[in-house]
Structures are given as structure tokens and as C-alpha cells.
N, C-alpha and C positions, 0 to 999 in steps of 0.2 A: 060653172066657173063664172062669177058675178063680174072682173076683171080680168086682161090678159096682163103679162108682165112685161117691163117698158122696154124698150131698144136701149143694150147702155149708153150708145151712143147718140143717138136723137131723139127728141121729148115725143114719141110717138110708139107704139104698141110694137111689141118683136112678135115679128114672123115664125121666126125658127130658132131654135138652142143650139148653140155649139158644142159637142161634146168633147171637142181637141183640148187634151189638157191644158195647154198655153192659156186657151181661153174663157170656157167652161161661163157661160152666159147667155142672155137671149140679143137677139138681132133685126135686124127690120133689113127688109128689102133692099134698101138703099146700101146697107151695108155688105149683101152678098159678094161682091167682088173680091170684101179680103177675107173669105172664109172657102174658095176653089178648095178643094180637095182637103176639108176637111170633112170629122163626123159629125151630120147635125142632124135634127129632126124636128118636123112642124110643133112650134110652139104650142100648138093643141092637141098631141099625139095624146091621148090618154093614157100610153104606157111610158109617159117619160118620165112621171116624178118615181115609178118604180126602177123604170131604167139609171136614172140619178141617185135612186137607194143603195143600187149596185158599184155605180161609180164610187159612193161617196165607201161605202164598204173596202172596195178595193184600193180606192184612196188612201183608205183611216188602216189599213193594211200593207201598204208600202212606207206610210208615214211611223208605227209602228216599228217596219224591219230600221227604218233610219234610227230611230231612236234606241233599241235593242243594238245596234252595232256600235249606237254615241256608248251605249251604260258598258258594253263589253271591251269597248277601247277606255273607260272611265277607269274599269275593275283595273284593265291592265296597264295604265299609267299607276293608280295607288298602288299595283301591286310591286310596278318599277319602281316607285316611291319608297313602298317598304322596303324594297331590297339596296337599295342606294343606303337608307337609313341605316339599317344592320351592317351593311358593309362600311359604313363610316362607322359605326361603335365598334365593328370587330379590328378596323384599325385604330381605331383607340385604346379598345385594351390589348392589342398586340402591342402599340409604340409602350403603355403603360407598364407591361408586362416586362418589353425589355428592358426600359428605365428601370424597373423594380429589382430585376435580375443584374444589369449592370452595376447599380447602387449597393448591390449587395455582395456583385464582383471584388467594386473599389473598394469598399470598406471590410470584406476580408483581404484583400492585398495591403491596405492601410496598416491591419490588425499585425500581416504578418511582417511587414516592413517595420514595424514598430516594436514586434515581438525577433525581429532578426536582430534591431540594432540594440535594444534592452538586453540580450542572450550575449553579443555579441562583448557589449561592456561589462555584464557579469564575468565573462573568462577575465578579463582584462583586471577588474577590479579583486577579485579574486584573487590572480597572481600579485596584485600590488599587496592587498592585506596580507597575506603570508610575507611579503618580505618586510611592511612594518609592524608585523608581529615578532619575527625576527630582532627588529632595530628593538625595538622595546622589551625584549628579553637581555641584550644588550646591555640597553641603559639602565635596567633595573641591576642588574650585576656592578655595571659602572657606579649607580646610585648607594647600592649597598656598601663597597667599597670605600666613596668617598665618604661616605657619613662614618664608618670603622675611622678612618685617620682622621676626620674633623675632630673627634672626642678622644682621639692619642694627645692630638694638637692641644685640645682644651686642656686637658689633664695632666700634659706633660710637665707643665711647672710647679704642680701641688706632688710629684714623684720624687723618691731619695735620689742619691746620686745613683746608687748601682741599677736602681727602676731604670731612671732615666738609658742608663746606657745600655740596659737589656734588653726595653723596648723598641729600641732603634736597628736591633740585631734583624738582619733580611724584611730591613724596611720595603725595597725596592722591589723584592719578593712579593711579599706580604699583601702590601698595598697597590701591588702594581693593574691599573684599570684595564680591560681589554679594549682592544686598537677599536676605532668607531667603526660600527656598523658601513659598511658598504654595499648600497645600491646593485642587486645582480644586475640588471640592465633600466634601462631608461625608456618607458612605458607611453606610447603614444596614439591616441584612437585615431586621430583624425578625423572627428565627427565632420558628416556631410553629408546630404541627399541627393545622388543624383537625377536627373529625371530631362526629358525629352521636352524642350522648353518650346515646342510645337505643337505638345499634346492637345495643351489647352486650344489653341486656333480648331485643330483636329476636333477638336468636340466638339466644337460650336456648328462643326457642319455631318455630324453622323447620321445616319439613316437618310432616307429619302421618302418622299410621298407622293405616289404615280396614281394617275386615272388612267381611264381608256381612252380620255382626248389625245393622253399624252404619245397614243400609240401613232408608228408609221408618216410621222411628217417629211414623207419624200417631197423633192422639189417638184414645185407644182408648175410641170414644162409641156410641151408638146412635142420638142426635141431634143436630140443632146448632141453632142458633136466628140468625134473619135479624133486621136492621133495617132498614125503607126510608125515605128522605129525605121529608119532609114528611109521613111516617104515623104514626098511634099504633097502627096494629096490629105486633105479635109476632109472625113466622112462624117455626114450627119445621117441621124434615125430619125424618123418621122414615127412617133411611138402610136399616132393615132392608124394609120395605114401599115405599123409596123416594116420598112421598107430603108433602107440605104440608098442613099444619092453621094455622090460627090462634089465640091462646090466648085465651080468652076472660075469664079472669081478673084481667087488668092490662091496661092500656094504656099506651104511650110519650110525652111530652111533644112535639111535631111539632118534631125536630130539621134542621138544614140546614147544608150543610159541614160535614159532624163528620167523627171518626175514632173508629172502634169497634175495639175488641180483647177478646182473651179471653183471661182470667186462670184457665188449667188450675187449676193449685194452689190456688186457691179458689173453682171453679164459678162465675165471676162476669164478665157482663161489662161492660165499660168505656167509656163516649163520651162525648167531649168534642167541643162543639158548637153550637151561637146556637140558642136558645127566643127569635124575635120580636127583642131587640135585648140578649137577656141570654148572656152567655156562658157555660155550663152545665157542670158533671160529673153525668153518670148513673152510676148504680150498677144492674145488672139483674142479683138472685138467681135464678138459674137452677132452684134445686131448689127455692125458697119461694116462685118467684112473687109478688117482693117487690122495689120499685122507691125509689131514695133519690134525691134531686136534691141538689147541692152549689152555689152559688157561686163562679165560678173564683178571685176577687179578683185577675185580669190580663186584660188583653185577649185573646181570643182570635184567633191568627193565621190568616185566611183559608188555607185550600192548605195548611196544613203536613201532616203526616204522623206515622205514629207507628207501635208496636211494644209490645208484652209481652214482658221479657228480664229476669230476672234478679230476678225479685221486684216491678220495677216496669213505670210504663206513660210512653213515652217520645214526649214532643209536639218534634218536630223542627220549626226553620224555617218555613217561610208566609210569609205578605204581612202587611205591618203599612204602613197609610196607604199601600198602592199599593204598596209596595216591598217587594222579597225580603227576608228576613231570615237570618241566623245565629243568631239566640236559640233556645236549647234548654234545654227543662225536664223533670223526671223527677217522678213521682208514686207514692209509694207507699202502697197502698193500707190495709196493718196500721195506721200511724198518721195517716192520712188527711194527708199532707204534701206540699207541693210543693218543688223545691229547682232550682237552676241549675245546668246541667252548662255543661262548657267549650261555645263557640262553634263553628257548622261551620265551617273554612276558607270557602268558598264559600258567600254567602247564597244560596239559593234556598227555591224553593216545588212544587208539585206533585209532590214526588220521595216515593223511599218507599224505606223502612227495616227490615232484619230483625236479627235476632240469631242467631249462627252457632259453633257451636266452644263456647260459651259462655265466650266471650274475647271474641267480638266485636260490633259494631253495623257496618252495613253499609248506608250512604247511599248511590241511584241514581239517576243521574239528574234530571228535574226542568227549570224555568227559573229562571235568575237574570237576575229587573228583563226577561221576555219573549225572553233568548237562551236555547237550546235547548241543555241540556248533554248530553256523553257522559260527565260523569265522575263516578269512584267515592271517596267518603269513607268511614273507618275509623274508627271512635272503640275504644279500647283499655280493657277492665272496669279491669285495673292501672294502666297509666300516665293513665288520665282526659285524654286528647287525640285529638284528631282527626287523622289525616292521610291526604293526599291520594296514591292509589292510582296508582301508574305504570298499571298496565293500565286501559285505558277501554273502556264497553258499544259493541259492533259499531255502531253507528247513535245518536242521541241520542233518548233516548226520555222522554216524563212520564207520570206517573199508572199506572204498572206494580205488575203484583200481584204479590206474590211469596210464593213457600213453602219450608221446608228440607226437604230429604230425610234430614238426618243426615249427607252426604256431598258434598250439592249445593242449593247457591242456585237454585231455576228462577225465571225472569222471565216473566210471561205479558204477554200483547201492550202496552198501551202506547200513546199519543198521537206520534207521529213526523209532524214539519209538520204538526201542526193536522189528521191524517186517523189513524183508530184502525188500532193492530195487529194483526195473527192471528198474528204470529213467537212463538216460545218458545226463549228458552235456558236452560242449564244452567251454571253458572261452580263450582270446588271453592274457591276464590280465591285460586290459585295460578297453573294454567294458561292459556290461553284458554279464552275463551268457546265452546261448541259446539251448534251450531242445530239444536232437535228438529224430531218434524213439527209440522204448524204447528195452531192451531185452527179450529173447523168456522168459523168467523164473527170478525170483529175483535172486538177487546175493548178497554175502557177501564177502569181500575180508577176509580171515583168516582162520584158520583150514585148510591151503595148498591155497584151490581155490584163484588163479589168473586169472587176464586179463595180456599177453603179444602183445606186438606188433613187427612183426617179418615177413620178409622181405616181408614189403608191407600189409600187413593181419593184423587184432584183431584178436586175440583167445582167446575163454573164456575158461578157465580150472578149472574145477571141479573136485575132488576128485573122488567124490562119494563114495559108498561101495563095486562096482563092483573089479573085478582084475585090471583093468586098467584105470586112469583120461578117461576124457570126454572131447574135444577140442571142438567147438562151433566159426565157424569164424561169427564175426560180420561185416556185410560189409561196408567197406570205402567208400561207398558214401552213409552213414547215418551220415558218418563226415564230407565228402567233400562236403557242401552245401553253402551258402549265405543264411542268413537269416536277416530280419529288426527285429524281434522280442526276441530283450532284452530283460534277464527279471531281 
């Protein structure tokens, strides 16, 4: 060896090689102190540049596995790529496919709307030509006639006397024209198209377009806080320790028949409710642990139902003097206001209400005046109306909890004939209805127990009699499924 190799750190000859990966260099004396327990060997070892042949192999073979795992997470990004890409063309020619198919809906319903009101003026026009065929059978008798006495008339003065007075013989007979044609009836189409002057709005918002972002945006909390029916304790869930505490700082006014919501957008939440024989608004500040009471100034309706959408808090329908109602009122909470929205089609009571797409509100079920419905109301953020949904829930169900997923309404069980449900569906409100598995236990949404959905999780919450609710998570992939089976 004509040279030794230099110290990296000082202009003088290394001692020893470090073989600790960090370092992997030669060294001088001076520098030993920061190489303690590492592996090194005297710079002149004659087995080290073979020793370093090995490193560098076993090196150039971990570097390698790195690069082998970059090309296999490469493959399987393109391969996510192509699947994204195909799954966008196969929703374009699905949305294509049904444009195509609808297009060709409308324009046979055009054709036959066209061919009903054509068909429709051929009866019409038909019976008109037969009776002015009629009239012109008529007047052709009438016409022949008069032209017979125009040419007695012409001729009568170039006649003898006795002509003249023969001629005249059952003049009135003779000549006599038959009475005018009369009209059997008086024919009238009424042309006019009627048509649903909605439709159009309606179409400018058909179909929908979901990812998988779109999936599961539960509130992203740590906690949530309970209310129970005649208690003034506050229960909150600690969902990381899964755990129930009571707060000790505030207590609740003993509410009964209420409906509670929660107002994300300003940690705050909302019940409307009977205090004794007073009809109440609570306000419950979540982060100040700070309680306000309102006066409703309206009656409160037994059974109605309600929802947080859109800014406000939406008291649906109930009982008023024993009977179902339609009256619905909105609440907004910034300037402490209440206001009247349109009417449900259907009065009822025990039904329950979400907001969906954030276009919609979404009325289920429920009773109207003690019959048991199956059907679905729509109330529209734009057009502010209500209507009444062709497709109806599998079974007639009241007192249903319900949660969105971002891409699915689910319904949790539910009051069907006066005996609680354990069913669960899922509706996109489009399709059909499709039946998860079901829950561990019936459930009824009312007398407190709730279904919340909260960061990421279902919780079923029960009251019970115990000291403290019952949380019951129901698992997200008894929702997150694909199913053909409509029902």
C-alpha cells in the first residue's frame, strides 16, 4: 500500500475504518472518542477492502429491497390510477347510458302525448264532419229547390194564363225548402297541455355523483353529550376511553316529549320541550357549560320531530288537541327566530326527519290521527314545498332514528304495530330500500334513546333505568356494503 487513507476529519492519515452504517469511513486516533462501540477495523487490516466488498454487497441489497418496494408501490399507484380511470368512464357511460335511455323515455312519452291528443281530435273532428256532411246534404236539397222556383220565377211571365195558374198549384208544397240544418251538439276540445311546472327545476338536479370521500363524514368529536326524559343530569361519552361521566356543573330543567339536536356549527345544543305545563326552548353551550331557557310563544306539538339542516332547527308535525298535524316551524338560532315553513302534505306525528344532499329534508314515516304510514315526504331548500315521494319504506314504521352517511339515509329500527324494531336500512333516495344486518336488540327512537353518528362510529344510545345510558356502537361496515337487492 504506497498510501494510507486520510482521516475525514483531520488532514492526517486514519487509523481505523468505521464500519457503523451512519459512518462508514476512515478515522485517526484523535477521532476515537466518537466512534465507542462502534464496528471498526485497523486501517491496514488486509481483510477490509474484502470486508467492505461484503458491506457494499449487502448494502447494494438492501438499497435494492428499497427500490423493489418504491417499483411495487409504483405498480400499485398506476394500478389505482387505472382503476379510478375506468371507474370514471364506467360513470360516464352509466350517466350517458341513462341520458340516452331517458331521451328516449321523453320522446316516446312526447310521441305518445302527441299521438293521444292527435287521436283524441280525430274522434272529435270526425263527429263534427258527419254533421257538416249532414248540413251540406241539406243545403244541396235546399239549393236544388231554390234554383226549381228561381226558373218558375224567371219563366212565369213568358206563361199563358191557365200555365201561369197551374204552375202555382201546391206552390208551398212543391217548393217548400227543408228547415236548416241543425247543430246535434256544440263540439269543444279544450286544447291544453298539462304538465308539472316543477319538472323542469326537477331535472336540473337528477342523478347524483358519489366518491368514496364522500363516504362516513361523522362529526369529528371526542365527545358528545346525552339528554334524558325527566332528568336534569347532563351525560357526556368520552368516545376515546369509551366511558360516561356526569357534569357536574349545570343541571337541565326536567324536560318530557322533547326533541334535541345538535347544532355543529355552533357547539350548541337544542330542545324543544314541556317544563311541567310550559312549552320550552333550551339552549345547552357545550364548551361553557352554560344553559339559556326561551319561551316557545306556540304550543308545543306532542310527537313532532325535528332535525338541524341548514343553519336551522326544524320542529315537524305532532299532535295538537289529539290530532296529527301538518304545521311546521323553522328556528334559527343567530337571531333567536321562529318562522313557518310550508305545510307537510300528510299530517302526522311520531315521524322523523333528516337533511340529506343539503337540498333536502326527508320526512319518514310516523302516524297520521293512529294509521301507520309507509310514506316519504320531501321538502325542497329552493322550491320551499313538500312532496310526496313515489317510493315508500319496506314496512310502515314510527319513531325511527336516523343518520346520514354522506351517501346514505340509514333508518334504525322503529315502532312497527305497536312492537319495537331491530331492522336497519339504508335508502340513497333514489333506489330501493336495502336491509342491513339488523340490531343486537329492538329499538325505538324516543323516551331519550338515540342513534348518533359521531366521528366515524353509530352509537346506539339507550337510556335505560341504570345510573348511566348504554352506548352500543353499530359497525360501519353493516353500512358500507354494495348490495343488488332492492327492495
Amino acid at each position: 500500500m504506497d498510501s494510507k487513507p486520510k482521516c475525514t476529519h483531520h488532514p492526517k492519515d486514519a487509523d481505523f475504518y468505521c464500519r457503523t452504517p451512519k459512518c462508514m469511513y476512515g478515522y485517526c486516533v484523535g477521532c476515537g472518542m466518537n466512534h465507542l462501540g462502534h464496528d471498526y477495523l485497523k486501517i491496514d487490516d488486509p481483510s477490509l477492502p474484502s470486508i467492505l466488498s461484503c458491506d457494499i454487497s449487502v448494502f447494494l441489497l438492501n438499497q435494492q429491497k428499497i427500490y423493489d418496494q418504491s417499483y411495487k408501490e409504483h405498480e400499485s399507484i398506476e394500478l389505482n390510477l387505472r382503476q379510478i380511470q375506468n371507474e370514471v368512464s364506467q360513470v360516464i357511460m352509466d350517466i350517458e347510458g341513462y341520458f340516452v335511455d331517458l331521451m328516449e323515455s321523453l320522446k316516446a312519452r312526447e310521441i305518445e302525448l302527441i299521438r293521444e291528443a292527435s287521436s283524441k281530435g280525430m274522434i272529435i273532428e270526425a263527429e263534427i264532419r258527419e254533421d257538416l256532411e249532414e248540413c251540406e246534404k241539406v243545403m244541396k236539397t235546399q239549393k236544388n229547390i231554390l234554383d226549381s222556383l228561381t226558373q218558375l220565377k224567371i219563366s212565369f211571365d213568358s206563361l199563358d194564363f191557365t200555365e201561369k195558374i197551374e204552375k202555382t198549384y201546391d206552390l208551398h208544397t212543391k217548393y217548400a225548402v227543408p228547415p236548416p240544418h241543425k247543430q246535434n251538439r256544440f263540439y269543444s276540445f279544450h286544447a291544453g297541455f298539462d304538465y308539472d311546472p316543477f319538472f323542469k327545476d326537477e331535472f336540473q338536479s337528477i342523478g347524483r355523483i358519489h366518491t368514496r370521500q364522500d363516504e362516513f363524514n361523522g362529526y369529528i368529536q371526542k365527545s358528545f353529550n346525552f339528554f334524558k326524559e325527566f332528568a336534569k343530569d347532563i351525560y357526556k361519552y368520552d368516545i376515546t376511553h369509551q366511558a360516561w361521566e356526569i357534569n357536574p356543573n349545570v343541571s337541565m330543567p326536567r324536560l318530557h316529549h322533547f326533541n334535541v339536536v345538535y347544532a355543529k356549527d355552533r357547539d350548541e345544543y337544542l330542545m324543544v320541550g314541556c317544563t311541567a305545563n310550559q312549552s320550552k326552548l333550551i339552549k345547552y353551550y357545550a364548551s361553557q357549560d352554560k344553559i339559556e331557557q326561551f319561551d316557545l310563544g306556540f304550543e308545543y306539538p306532542q310527537w313532532s320531530f325535528s332535525c338541524y339542516y341548514w343553519g336551522k332547527l326544524f320542529l315537524l308535525g305532532g299532535e295538537i288537541n289529539d290530532s296529527s298535524t301538518q304545521i311546521c316551524k323553522s328556528y334559527t338560532p343567530r337571531n333567536n327566530t321562529w318562522s313557518n315553513i310550508a305545510d307537510l302534505i300528510i299530517a302526522r306525528d311520531s315521524s322523523s326527519v333528516i337533511g340529506f344532499e343539503n337540498k333536502y329534508l326527508y320526512v319518514f314515516g310516523g302516524y297520521s290521527n293512529g294509521i301507520s304510514l309507509k310514506s316519504i315526504e320531501r321538502y325542497h331548500k329552493d322550491a320551499l314545498r313538500w312532496e310526496l315521494m313515489h317510493v315508500q319504506m319496506p314496512v310502515p314504521l314510527a319513531f325511527i332514528s336516523l343518520v346520514s352517511t354522506g351517501i346514505d339515509m340509514v333508518l334504525f329500527g322503529g315502532e312497527c304495530n305497536e312492537r319495537s324494531s331491530d331492522q336497519v336500512f339504508k335508502w340513497n333516495g333514489y333506489n330501493g330500500f336495502i336491509e342491513c344486518p339488523r340490531l343486537s336488540a329492538p329499538f325505538t327512537c324516543g323516551g331519550s334513546d338515540i342513534v348518533v353518528f359521531v366521528a366515524g362510529n353509530v352509537y346506539i344510545i339507550r337510556a335505560d333505568d341504570s345510573d348511566f345510558p348504554t352506548a352500543e356502537i353499530y359497525p360501519i361496515s353493516n353500512i358500507n356494503f354494495n348490495s343488488a337487492d332492492n327492495m
